[in-house]
N, C-alpha and C positions, 0 to 999 in steps of 0.2 A: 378483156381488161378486168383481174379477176377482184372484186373489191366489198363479194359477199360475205358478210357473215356466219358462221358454219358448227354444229357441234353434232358429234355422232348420236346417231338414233340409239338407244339402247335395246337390249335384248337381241333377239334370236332374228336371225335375215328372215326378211319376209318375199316371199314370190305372190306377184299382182300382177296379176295379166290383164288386156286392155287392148283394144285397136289401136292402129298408127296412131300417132299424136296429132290432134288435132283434125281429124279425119282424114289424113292426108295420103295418100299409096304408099307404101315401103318401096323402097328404092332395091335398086338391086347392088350389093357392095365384092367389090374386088376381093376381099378377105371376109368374114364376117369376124367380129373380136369380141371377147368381153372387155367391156369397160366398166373400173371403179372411180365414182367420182366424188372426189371429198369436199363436200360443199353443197347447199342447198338456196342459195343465192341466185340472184339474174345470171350472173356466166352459166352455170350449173346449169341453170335452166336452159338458155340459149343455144347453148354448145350442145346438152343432152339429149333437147328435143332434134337438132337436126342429122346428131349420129344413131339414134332412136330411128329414125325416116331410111338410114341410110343400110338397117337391118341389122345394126348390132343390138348386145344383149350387155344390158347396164344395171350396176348398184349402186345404190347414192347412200349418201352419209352425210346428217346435216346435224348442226348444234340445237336444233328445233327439228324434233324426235314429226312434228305433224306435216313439216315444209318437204321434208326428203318421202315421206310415205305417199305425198300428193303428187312429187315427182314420179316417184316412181309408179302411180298410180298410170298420172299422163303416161308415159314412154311402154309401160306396159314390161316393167322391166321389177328389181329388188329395192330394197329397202335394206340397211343395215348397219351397224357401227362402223367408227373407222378404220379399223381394222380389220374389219369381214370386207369392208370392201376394198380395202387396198389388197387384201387377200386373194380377191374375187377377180380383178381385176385381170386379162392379158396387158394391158397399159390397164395405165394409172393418171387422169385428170385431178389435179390441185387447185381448187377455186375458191380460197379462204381468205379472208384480211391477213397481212403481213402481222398485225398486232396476236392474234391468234395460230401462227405458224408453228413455232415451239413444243405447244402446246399439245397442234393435231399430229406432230410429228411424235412427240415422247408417244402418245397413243400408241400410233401404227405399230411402234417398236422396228424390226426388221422385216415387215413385212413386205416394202418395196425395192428388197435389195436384189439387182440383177434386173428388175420389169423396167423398160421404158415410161417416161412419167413425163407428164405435160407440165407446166408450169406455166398456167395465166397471168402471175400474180404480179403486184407493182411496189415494191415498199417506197412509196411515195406519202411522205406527207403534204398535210391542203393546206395548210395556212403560206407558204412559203411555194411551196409544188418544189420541193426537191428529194432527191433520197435520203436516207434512212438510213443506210447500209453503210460498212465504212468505205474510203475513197476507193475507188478499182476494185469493189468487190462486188460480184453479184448474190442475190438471193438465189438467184439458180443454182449457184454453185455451193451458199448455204446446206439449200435441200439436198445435193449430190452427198454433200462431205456429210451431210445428215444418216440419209437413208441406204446408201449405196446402190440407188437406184441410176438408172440410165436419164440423166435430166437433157430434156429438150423446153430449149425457152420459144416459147412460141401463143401466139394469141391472147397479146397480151398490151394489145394498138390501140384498139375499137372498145368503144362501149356496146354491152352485151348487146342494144337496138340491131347493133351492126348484123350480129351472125342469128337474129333473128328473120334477115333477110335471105330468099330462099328463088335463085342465089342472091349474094351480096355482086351488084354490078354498080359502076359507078361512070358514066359516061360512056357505056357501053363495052369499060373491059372490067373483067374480074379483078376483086381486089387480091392486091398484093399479098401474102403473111409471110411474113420473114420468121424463119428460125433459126435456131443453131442448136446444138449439142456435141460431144466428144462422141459420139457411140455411131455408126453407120446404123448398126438393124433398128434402134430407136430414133433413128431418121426417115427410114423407110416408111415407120407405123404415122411418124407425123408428117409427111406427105399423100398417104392416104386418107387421115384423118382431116387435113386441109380441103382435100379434095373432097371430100365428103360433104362440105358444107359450101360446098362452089367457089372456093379459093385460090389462086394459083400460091403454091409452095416456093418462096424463094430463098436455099441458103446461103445462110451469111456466116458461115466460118463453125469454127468451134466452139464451144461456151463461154471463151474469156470473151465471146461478145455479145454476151448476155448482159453485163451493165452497161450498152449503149442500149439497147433495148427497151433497157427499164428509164434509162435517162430520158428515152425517145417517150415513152409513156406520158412523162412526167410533163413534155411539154402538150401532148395528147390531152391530159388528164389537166391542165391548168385551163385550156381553152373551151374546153367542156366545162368545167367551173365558173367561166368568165360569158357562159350566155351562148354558146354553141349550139348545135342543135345536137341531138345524141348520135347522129349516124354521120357526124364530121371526122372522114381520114384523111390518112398522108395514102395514098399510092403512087406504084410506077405508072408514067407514061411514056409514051416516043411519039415522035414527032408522023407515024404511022399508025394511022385510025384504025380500032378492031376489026375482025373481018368475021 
C-alpha cells in the first residue's frame, strides 16, 4: 500500500554491497531480475528487503538522497536517481505518494517504456478515504498512458507491516494479492514477484480493474486510520482449511 514519500538520490548510482538483509539466507529465485525501485519509503522498504532475500539485484531512488543509500545499503544492492533506476531496472517497482507522481514521472522521462512496472500506489485521500482520480479512472492507467511502460496494479491492499511478514500467513493460508495488467509477460514478472514474498498471485482481469483496486484500498486504507492494527487484510478463504 504504496504511501511513501520519495525523491531521487542525486549523482552517479552507487554499488554497496552487504550481506542478506537483516542476516537472513538468500533465497534461491526462479529468475534472478534487476529491480528499480522509485521510492524510499516503508513499501520500498518492505517489498525491497524480501525481493533482496529472494536474490534479486536492486536500485532505489528516494526524495531523501540518505533513506535510499541506507536501503540500499540493507539489500546490498544500488543507490541512484530516478532515472538510473527506472533505467536499471528489468521491472520497475513505484512506491511514491500519488501527490508526488507527476513529478517522479516527468523525471524518468521514457525510461519505463516497454519494462513491466509495479504499481503500489493508492490516490486516496484521508480525510474522506476516497479517490482522487476522476470517476472510472485509474492511476495505474495514468502511469501506463504516462510512461508506456507495461503497468501491473498489484500490492497495493496491505500496509507495508504486511509484506514485512516472512511469509505473510493468515490463518494458515497465504495471503491473497490480486492483480491485473494488459501485458501477459508483465504478468508473469508479477507473479513471481508475489511469490517471492510468500503470496499467492490472484488475477483479476485487465487494468480497467485497477480502479476497483484502488477503491478496494481506500476502504483498506480508512480502517487502518480508524484504529486497526497495521497487518489488518481482506483475503480469500473457502470453506476448506489449508493443507
Amino acid at each position: 500500500m504504496g504511501r511513501g514519500a520519495c525523491r531521487g538520490a542525486r549523482g552517479r548510482s552507487t554499488r554497496l554491497t552487504a550481506g542478506a538483509p537483516d542476516g537472513s539466507p538468500r533465497l534461491p529465485s526462479v529468475a534472478r531480475m534487476r529491480i528499480g525501485i522509485l521510492g524510499a519509503g516503508v513499501m520500498a522498504d518492505a517489498l525491497g528487503t524480501r525481493w533482496a532475500a529472494a536474490g534479486h539485484e536492486l536500485m532505489v531512488a528516494g526524495r531523501t538522497a540518505e533513506k535510499a543509500h541506507a536501503l540500499a545499503q540493507k539489500w546490498g544492492g544500488h543507490a541512484g536517481d530516478f532515472r538510473e533506476a527506472a533505467a536499471f531496472g528489468d521491472v520497475v517497482l513505484i512506491a511514491v505518494l500519488y501527490q508526488g507522481m507527476s513529478a517522479t514521472l516527468a523525471e524518468i522521462g521514457d525510461a519505463l517504456r516497454g519494462k513491466p512496472v509495479i504499481d503500489c500506489n493508492n490516490p486516496v485521500e484521508v480525510d474522506r478515504f476516497t479517490l482522487v482520480t476522476a470517476p472510472g479512472r485509474a492511476m495505474a492507467r495514468d502511469i501506463q498512458d504516462a510512461t508506456g511502460g507495461q503497468v501491473v496494479k498489484a500490492f497495493n491492499l496491505c500496509h507495508a507491516r504486511v509484506w514485512e511478514m516472512a511469509p505473510p500467513l493468515f490463518d494458515g493460508r497465504r495471503l491473497a494479492v490480486p492483480y491485473c495488467t494488459d501485458h501477459p509477460a508483465a504478468a508473469a514478472v508479477a507473479r513471481q514477484l508475489i511469490g517471492d514474498v510468500g503470496g499467492e498471485p490472484v488475477p483479476v482481469g485487465d487494468l480497467r480493474h485497477a480502479h476497483n483496486l484502488e477503491a478496494m484500498a481506500a476502504i483498506v486504507i480508512s480502517l487502518l486510520f480508524g484504529g486497526r492494527d497495521p497487518s489488518t487484510v481482506f483475503n480469500l478463504v473457502d470453506a476448506h482449511p489449508p493443507t
